[in-house]
Phi, psi and omega in degrees: 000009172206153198263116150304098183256171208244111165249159195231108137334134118259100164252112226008258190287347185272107187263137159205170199251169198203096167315114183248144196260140172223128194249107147242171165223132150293139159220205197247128177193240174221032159120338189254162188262139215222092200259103170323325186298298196318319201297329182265016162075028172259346184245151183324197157225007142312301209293310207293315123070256147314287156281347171288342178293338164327318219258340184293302188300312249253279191308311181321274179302329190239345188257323188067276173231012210211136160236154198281098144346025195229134162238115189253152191228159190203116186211136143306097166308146177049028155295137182226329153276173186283168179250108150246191185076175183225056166260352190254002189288356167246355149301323189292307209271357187258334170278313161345275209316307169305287224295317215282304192282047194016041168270135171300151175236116193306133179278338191288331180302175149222166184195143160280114175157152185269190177197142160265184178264028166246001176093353154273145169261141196235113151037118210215164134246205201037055210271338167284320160314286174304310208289319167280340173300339202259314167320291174336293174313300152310319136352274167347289192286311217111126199250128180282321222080297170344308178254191195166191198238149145252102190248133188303130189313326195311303243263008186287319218267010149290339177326114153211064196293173158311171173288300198291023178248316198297312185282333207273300213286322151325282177317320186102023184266006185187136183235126153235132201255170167231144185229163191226335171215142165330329158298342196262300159325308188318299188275340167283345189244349158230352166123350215229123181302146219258287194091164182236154160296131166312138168328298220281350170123355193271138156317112191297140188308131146109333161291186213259314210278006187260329166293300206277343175279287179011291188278320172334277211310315194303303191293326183291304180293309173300338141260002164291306134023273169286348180184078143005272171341300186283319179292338183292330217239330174296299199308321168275020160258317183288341182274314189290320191229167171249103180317136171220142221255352183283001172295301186302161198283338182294324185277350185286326223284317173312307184280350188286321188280318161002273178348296240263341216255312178306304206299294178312334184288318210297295167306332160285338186265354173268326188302316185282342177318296187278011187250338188253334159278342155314291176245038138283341151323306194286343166272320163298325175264024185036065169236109169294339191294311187300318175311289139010269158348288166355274153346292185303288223307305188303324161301299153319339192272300197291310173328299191310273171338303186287333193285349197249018205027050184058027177088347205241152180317182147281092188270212188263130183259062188111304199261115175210184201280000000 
């Protein structure tokens, strides 16, 4: 359930890439994928996005005629600034997968790449960037041959790596691989064949993708299991509609502070208003008293503003997937 994703810094003309660990965990729920940064307003509407597309892939390959008894989370560990973009989004979805079928994911990788909801992979940028930020680290650290980047096949004719990433990777001290479908990430980061389905529709014992239908049925049966009623009556709401977390009560609490987060700029932006005609009022009629007023009204304006984190969402400050 948890990943090495690959981000890229900007700081003005300067870019550089960085490894970010991305975690998810399963329960037992209703089909949906739950992307923290969004909850807490740190992520884009790319990236999130990003993960809803998740959820597409997620019900495509694994629900079918059924519905998923799964509930999932996703986070940048230790992000403190925003998240934008959908380039981490076949990382997110590769920690799902480990997380539902309880497989480990080798940490010496790190990896990049958007994913659709069909398992394919597309294209990303600032894929030189990434590629050399991880190199660095390892570096660092000491290069095994072990570790390495996994990057969307689209993205080899963008390649214009450095020298010494050139020679470690010619030496074998560092590998970068590529992929075109999610299956392919799948089998570089735990050791283990992904597997296709058989005529008969089943995933073959010992793959990635038999674990992960596996524990569904499991999570799928323990709620029939515990309250009939309640599984009879999810399974036709999950057949009529496509769970989405803007449903849940967390997302009403989001849009309500919206609300409430528009109305103070609204006021703030009438305060300064009356506050910047105060004092030119106050200058044009020589009234200091008015000019005074002014002020104060504008100050207060600036308090209103600030108190609202200027208004503005929380995007990406540099940093994106």
């Amino acid at each position: 359930g948890q990943v090495n994703g690959l981000s890229v810094a900007q700081l003005g003309e300067i870019a550089f890439g960085t490894p970010t660990r991305i975690t998810a965990s399963v329960r037992l729920g209703e089909g949906d994928v739950v992307d923290i940064e969004r909850e807490v307003e740190l992520g884009g509407p790319i990236h999130s996005k990003g993960v809803l597309i998740l959820s597409g892939f997620l019900g495509e390959r694994y629900g079918g005629s059924r519905p998923l008894a799964v509930h999932a989370s996703v986070v940048f560990e230790q992000s403190y600034g925003g998240v934008e973009g959908d380039s981490a989004s076949l990382a997110e979805l590769c920690a799902i997968l480990s997380a539902l079928g309880g497989v480990p994911i080798r940490q010496s990788l790190a990896m990049t790449g958007s994913v659709n909801q069909h398992g394919a992979v597309q294209p990303i940028g600032g894929v030189n960037e990434k590629i050399e930020g991880f190199y660095d680290v390892c570096a660092a650290r000491g290069l095994t041959g072990e570790q390495g980047v996994i990057i969307p096949a689209a993205n080899v004719r963008h390649l214009m790596l450095r020298a010494d990433v050139v020679e470690a990777a010619a030496a074998g001290r560092f590998r970068i691989h590529a992929v075109a479908e999610v299956d392919e990430a799948l089998e570089l980061l735990t050791g283990r064949p992904a597997g296709e389905r058989d005529a008969g529709g089943a995933y073959p014992d010992g793959t990635v993708n038999a674990a992960v239908e596996r524990r569904l049925a499991e999570l799928e049966e323990a709620l029939s299991t515990d309250d009939p009623d309640f599984a009879r009556s999810f399974s036709r709401r999950a057949s009529a509609t496509c769970p989405h977390p803007s449903h849940n009560a967390l997302e009403q609490r989001r849009m309500q502070h919206r609300r409430a987060r528009r109305r103070q700029i609204l006021l703030g932006s009438v305060m300064v208003l009356l506050g910047l005609a105060g004092v030119v009022g106050g200058v044009v009629l020589t009234s200091g008293v008015l000019a005074v007023v002014g002020f104060a009204i504008m100050a207060l304006a600036v308090g209103v503003l600030l108190s609202t984190g200027g208004g503005v969402m929380p995007r990406s400050s540099g940093v994106r997937p």
